[in-house]
C-alpha positions as CSV (number, residue, x, y, z in Angstrom):
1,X,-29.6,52.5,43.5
2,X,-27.1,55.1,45.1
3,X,-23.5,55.3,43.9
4,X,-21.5,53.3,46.5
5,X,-24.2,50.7,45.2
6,X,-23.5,51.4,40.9
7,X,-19.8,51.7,42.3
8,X,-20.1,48.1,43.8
9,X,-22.1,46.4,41.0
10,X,-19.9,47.6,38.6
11,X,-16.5,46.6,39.8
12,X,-18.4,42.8,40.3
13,X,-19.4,42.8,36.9
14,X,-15.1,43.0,36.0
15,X,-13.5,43.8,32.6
16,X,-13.8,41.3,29.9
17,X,-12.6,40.6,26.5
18,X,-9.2,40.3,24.8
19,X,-5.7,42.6,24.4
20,X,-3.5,40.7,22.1
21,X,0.0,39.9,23.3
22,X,1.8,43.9,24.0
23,X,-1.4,45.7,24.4
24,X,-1.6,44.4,28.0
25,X,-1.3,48.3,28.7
26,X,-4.1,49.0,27.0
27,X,-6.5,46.5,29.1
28,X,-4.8,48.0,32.3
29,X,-5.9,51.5,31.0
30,X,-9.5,50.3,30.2
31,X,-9.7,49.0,34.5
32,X,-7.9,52.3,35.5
33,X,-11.0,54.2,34.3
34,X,-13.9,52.1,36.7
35,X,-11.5,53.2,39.5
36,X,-11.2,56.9,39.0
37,X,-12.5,59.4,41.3
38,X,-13.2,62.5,39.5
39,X,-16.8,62.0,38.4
40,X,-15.7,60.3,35.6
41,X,-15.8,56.4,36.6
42,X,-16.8,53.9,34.4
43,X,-20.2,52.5,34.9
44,X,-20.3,50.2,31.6
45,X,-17.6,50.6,28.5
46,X,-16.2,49.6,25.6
47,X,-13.0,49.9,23.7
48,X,-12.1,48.4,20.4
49,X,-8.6,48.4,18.2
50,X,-8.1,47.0,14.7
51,X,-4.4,47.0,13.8
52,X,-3.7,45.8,10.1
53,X,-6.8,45.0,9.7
54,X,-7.0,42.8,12.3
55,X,-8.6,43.3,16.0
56,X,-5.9,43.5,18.2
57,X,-8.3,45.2,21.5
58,X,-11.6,44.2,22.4
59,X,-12.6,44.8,25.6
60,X,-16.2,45.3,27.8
61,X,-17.0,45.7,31.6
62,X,-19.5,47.3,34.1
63,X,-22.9,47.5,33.7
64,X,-25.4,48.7,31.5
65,X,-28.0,49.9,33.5
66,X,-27.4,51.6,36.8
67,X,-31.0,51.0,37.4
68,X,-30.7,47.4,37.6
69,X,-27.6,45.2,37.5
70,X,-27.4,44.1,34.2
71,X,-23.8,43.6,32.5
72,X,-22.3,44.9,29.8
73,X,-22.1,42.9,27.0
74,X,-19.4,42.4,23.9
75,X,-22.2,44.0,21.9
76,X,-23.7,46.6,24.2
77,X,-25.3,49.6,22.0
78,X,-25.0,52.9,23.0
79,X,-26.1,56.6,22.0
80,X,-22.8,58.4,21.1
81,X,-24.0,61.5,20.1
82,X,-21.5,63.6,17.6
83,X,-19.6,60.7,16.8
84,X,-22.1,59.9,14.5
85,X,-20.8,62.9,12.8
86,X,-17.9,60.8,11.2
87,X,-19.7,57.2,10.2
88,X,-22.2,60.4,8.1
89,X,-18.8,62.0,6.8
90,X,-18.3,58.2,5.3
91,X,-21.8,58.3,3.8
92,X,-20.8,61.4,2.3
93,X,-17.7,60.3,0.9
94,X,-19.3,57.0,-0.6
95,X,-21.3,59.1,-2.7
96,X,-18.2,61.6,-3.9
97,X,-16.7,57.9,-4.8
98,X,-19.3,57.3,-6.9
99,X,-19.3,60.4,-8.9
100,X,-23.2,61.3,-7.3
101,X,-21.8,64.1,-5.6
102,X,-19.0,66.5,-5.5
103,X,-17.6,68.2,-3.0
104,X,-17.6,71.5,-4.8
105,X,-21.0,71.2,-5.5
106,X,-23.7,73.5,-4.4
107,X,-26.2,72.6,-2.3
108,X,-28.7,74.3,-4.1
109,X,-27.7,72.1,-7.1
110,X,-29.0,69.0,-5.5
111,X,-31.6,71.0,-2.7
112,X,-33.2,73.7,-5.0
113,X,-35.0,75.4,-1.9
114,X,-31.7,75.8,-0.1
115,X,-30.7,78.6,-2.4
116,X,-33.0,81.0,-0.1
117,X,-31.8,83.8,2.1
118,X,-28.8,84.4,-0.2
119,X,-27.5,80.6,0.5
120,X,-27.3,80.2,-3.0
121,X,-23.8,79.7,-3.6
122,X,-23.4,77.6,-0.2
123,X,-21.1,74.3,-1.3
124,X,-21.5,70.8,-0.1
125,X,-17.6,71.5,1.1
126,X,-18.9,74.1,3.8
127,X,-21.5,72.1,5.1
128,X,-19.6,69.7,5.8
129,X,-16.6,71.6,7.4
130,X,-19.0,74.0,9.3
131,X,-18.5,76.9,7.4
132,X,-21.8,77.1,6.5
133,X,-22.7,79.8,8.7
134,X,-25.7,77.6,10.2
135,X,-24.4,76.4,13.0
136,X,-28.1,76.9,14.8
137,X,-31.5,76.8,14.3
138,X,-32.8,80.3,14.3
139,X,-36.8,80.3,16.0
140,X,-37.3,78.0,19.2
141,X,-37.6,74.7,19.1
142,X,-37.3,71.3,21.7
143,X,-36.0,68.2,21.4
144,X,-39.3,66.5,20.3
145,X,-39.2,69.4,17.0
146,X,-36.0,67.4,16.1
147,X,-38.0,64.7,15.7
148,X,-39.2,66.2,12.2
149,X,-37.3,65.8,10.0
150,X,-39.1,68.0,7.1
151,X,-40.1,70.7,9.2
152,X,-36.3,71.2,10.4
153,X,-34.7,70.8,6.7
154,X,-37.5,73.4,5.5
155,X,-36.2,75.7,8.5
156,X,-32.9,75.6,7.2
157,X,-33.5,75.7,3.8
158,X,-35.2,79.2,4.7
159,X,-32.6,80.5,6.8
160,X,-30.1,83.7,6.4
161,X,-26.3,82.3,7.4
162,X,-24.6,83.9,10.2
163,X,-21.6,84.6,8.6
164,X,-20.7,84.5,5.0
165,X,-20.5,81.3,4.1
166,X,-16.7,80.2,3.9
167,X,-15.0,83.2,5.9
168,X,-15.4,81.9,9.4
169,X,-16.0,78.4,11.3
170,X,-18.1,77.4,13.8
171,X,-19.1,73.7,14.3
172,X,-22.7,72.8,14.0
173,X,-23.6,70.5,16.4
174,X,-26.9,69.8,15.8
175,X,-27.8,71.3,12.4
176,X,-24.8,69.6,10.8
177,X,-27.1,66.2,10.8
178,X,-30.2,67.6,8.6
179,X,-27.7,69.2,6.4
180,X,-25.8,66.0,5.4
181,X,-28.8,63.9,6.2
182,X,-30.8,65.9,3.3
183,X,-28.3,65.5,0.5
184,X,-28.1,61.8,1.3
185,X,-31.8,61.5,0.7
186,X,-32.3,63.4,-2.3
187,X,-29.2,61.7,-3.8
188,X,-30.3,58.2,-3.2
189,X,-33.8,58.4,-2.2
190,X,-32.8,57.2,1.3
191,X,-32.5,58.2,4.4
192,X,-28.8,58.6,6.0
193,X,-29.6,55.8,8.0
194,X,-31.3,53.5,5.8
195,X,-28.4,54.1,3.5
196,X,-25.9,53.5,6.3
197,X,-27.4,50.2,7.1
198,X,-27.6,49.5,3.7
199,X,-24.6,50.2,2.2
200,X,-21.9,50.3,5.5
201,X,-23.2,48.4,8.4
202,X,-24.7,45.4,6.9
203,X,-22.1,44.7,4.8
204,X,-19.2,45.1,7.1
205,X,-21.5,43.4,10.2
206,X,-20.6,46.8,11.8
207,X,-23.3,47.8,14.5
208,X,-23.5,51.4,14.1
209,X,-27.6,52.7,13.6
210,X,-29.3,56.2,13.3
211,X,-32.6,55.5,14.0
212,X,-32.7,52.1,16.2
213,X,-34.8,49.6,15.4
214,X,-36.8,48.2,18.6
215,X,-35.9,44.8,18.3
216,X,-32.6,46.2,19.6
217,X,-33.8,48.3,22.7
218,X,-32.5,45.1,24.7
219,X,-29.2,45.9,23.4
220,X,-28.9,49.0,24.6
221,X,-27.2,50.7,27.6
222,X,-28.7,53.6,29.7
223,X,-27.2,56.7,29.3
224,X,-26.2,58.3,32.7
225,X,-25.6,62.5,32.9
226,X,-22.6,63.9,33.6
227,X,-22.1,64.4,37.5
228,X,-19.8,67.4,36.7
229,X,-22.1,68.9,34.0
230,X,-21.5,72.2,32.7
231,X,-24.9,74.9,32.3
232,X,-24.5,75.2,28.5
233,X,-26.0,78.8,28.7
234,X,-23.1,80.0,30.9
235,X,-20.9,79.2,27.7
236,X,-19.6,82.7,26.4
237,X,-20.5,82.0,22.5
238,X,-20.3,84.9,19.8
239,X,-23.4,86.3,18.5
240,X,-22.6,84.0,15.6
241,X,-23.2,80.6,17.2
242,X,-25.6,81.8,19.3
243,X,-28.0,78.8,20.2
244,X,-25.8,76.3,18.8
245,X,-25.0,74.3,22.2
246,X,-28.7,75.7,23.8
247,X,-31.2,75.2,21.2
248,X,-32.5,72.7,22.3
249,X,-30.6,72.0,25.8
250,X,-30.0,68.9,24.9
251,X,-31.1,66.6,28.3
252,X,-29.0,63.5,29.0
253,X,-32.2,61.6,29.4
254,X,-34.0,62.3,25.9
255,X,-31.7,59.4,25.0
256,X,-33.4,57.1,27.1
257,X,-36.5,57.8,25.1
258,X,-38.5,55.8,22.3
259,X,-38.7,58.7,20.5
260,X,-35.1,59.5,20.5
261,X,-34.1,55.8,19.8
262,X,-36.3,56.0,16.4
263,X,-35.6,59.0,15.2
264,X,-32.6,59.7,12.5
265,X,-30.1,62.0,14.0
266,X,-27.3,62.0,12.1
267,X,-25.4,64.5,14.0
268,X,-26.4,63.3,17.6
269,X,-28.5,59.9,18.0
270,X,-26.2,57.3,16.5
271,X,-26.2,54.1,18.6
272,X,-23.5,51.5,18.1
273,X,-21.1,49.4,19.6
274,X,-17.2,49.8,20.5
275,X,-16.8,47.0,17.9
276,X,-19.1,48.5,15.5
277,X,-17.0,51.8,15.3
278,X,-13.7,50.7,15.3
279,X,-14.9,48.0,12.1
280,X,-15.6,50.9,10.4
281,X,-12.6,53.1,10.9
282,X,-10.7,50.4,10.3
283,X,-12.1,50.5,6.5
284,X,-11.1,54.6,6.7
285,X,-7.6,53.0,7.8
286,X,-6.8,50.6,5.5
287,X,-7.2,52.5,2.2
288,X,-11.3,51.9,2.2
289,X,-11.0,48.1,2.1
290,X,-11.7,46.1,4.9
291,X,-11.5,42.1,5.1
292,X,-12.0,41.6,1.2
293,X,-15.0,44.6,1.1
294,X,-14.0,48.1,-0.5
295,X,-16.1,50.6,0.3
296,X,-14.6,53.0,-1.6
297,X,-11.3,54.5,-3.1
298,X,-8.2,55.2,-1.0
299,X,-8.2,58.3,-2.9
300,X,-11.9,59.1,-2.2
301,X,-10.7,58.9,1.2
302,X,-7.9,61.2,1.0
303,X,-10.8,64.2,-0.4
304,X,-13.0,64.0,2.5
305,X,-9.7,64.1,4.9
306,X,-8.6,67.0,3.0
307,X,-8.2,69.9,5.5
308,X,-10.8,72.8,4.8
309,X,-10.1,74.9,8.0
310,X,-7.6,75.4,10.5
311,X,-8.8,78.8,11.9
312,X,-10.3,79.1,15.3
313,X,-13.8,77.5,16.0
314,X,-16.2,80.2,16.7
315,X,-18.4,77.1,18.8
316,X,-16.0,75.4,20.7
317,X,-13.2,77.7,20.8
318,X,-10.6,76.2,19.7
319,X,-8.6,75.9,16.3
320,X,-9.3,72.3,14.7
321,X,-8.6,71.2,11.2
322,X,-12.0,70.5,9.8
323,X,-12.2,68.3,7.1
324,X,-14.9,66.8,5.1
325,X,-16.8,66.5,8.4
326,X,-13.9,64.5,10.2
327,X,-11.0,66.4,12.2
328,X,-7.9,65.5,11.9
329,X,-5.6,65.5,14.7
330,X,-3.6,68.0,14.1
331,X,-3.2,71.0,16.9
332,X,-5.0,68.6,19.6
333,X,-4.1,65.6,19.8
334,X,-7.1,64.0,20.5
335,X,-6.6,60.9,18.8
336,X,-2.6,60.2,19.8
337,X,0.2,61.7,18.5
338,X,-0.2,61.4,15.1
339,X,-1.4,64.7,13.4
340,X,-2.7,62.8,10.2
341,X,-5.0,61.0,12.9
342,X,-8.6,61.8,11.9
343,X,-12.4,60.7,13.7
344,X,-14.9,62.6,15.6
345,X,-16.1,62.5,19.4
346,X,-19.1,63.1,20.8
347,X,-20.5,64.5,23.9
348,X,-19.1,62.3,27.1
349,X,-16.9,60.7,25.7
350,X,-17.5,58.7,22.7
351,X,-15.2,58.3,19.7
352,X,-13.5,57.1,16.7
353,X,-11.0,57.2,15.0
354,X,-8.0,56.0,12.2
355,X,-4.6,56.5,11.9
356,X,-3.8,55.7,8.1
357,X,-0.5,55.6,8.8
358,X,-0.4,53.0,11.2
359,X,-3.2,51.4,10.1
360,X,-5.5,51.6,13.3
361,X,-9.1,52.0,13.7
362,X,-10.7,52.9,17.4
363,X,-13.9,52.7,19.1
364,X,-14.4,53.6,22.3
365,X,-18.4,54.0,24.0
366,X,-19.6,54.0,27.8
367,X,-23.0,55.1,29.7
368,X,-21.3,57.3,32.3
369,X,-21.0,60.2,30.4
370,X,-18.5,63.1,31.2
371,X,-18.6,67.2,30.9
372,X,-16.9,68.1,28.0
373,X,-17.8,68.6,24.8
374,X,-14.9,67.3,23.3
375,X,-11.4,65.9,24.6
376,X,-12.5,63.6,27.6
377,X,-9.6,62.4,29.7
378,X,-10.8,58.6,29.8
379,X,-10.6,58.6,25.9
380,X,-7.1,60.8,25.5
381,X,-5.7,57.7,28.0
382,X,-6.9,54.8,26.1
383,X,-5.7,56.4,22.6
384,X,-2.0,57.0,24.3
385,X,-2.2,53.4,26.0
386,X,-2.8,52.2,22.2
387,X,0.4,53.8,21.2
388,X,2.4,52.9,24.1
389,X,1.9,49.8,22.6
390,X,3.0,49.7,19.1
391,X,6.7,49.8,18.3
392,X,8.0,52.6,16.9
393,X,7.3,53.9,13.4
């Protein structure tokens, strides 16, 4: 199928769903995206808004498969890559709430073997605000080495930081996953996922999976590269994060796999809905209690938003405020204008978010992805649409 033909399909299959009386704005944003012309039109999306606790947005359109014209549905999944980064940054917190981990706490102190190659001292805080100084697997390796799990934890565990841990920053885009996926696991026994489904998604009816079960592969859309992509390798990275967007070059397609579907990626191979996301930021935004069902502690809450670093990314090259693997909104904007704002994108365009203050959680996912890494343009519209919306503070 060419484009004029996806192009065509598409604007048949229409926008669905609900904006509650004033977010009207928001649902004309949402359409404004499947008519854009800079390589970034919508092929299939969804966007989700709780306000108060209750949904306020919840919108669909497009297809889900360029390939053949099937719609998108109110509980599409899709692979959103880093914004799985946050929903683990939950896991995380869960645990602090429970008094099973500290942030403070050295890794070694709950991973013996990570003490090698001087990472003795190397706390769970760093990880999880990429100061770490592993922001990249040293040796080689492909996609299909993600894949094991062990192999890549032991790599870690055996590998010299870049940087002394704590004095620089540099977001982990990859590594991040096995490095907050293996405390998870030898905390609980479980795997981030299992403990995700287990302890988040289940309860909250929240779709939001790392590591897909196949009964869903009918659920979910295909992912569709960039048409503006940028050559990864051309990025001028330090010596320090060398690798970190190359190694592997991550291939659009790989998420179209089996293999990628099954495996647990915390920091890249989430799949979930719009509605999914925004249910569970919507706990982050009210206080950790959502519909009846705490999570955890408003105050458990405010330690993993605590910011750890505000210098300049040594990845993405850009100052963020990195907290306890969320960043707040401070200094971008990313989420609207509220700096106390705090979520996580991922690559093309998927993200969520809260806004404490205002009591919102967000969800956005879609199959056409864009270029950048973070910051797409479709996303920044939606989030100031939302507040267009709301009357003043």
């Amino acid at each position: 199928m060419n484009a004029i033909e996806v192009a065509a399909r598409t604007r048949a299959a229409g926008v669905h769903g609900e904006a509650a009386p004033g977010f009207e704005r928001v649902r004309e944003c949402f359409a404004a995206n499947f008519e854009r012309t800079d390589g970034r039109r919508e092929i299939g999306a969804a966007f989700t808004v709780y306000a108060g606790g209750r949904r306020v947005v919840d919108l669909w359109g497009g297809i889900a498969d360029p390939q053949r014209p099937t719609p998108w549905t109110a509980d599409m999944l899709v692979n959103v890559y880093s914004t799985t980064k946050g929903i683990a940054a939950l896991c995380l917190a869960m645990l602090v709430d429970r008094g099973l981990v500290r942030y403070e706490d050295t890794m070694a102190s709950i991973w013996p073997q990570f003490a090698q190659a001087g990472k003795s001292g190397v706390t769970v805080r760093q990880v999880l605000s990429h100061q770490a100084g592993l922001p990249a697997f040293d040796e080689p390796i492909t996609t299909a080495d993600l894949y094991d799990w062990d192999a890549r934890c032991a790599a870690l565990a055996a590998q010299r930081p870049r940087w002394t841990p704590g004095e620089n920053t540099g977001y982990h885009p990859v590594t991040f996953g096995f490095l907050a996926g293996e405390i998870v696991r030898r905390v609980t026994g479980l795997t981030l996922g299992q403990f995700l489904t287990r302890e988040i998604a289940t309860p909250l009816a929240a779709d939001f999976f790392v590591g897909l079960p196949g009964s869903l592969d009918a659920r979910v859309a295909r992912i569709v590269a960039p048409q503006n992509a940028i050559d990864p390798t051309l990025i001028p990275l330090p010596p320090e994060t060398r690798g970190s967007v190359t190694n592997p070059i991550m291939d659009p397609q790989k998420a179209n796999t089996v293999p990628w579907r099954r495996a647990e990626l915390p920091a890249l191979n989430g799949h979930a809905s719009a509605r999914g996301i925004a249910r569970i930021y919507a706990v982050m935004a009210n206080g950790g209690e959502l519909e009846g069902r705490r999570l955890l502690s408003a105050g458990s809450l405010e330690r993993m938003t605590a910011v750890q670093s505000r210098r300049p990314d040594l990845t993405l090259g850009i100052a963020l405020e990195w907290a306890h693997g969320v960043a707040l909104n401070g200094g971008t904007g990313f989420f609207g204008p509220n700096p106390r704002s705090y979520g996580h994108a991922g690559w093309g365009g998927s993200f969520g978010c809260a806004d404490p203050d205002r009591r919102l959680g967000i969800g956005y996912v879609l199959n056409q992805m864009g270029p950048d890494l973070v910051g797409d343009v479709r996303a920044r519209a939606l989030c100031e649409a939302v507040y267009e919306c709301l009357a003043p503070s």
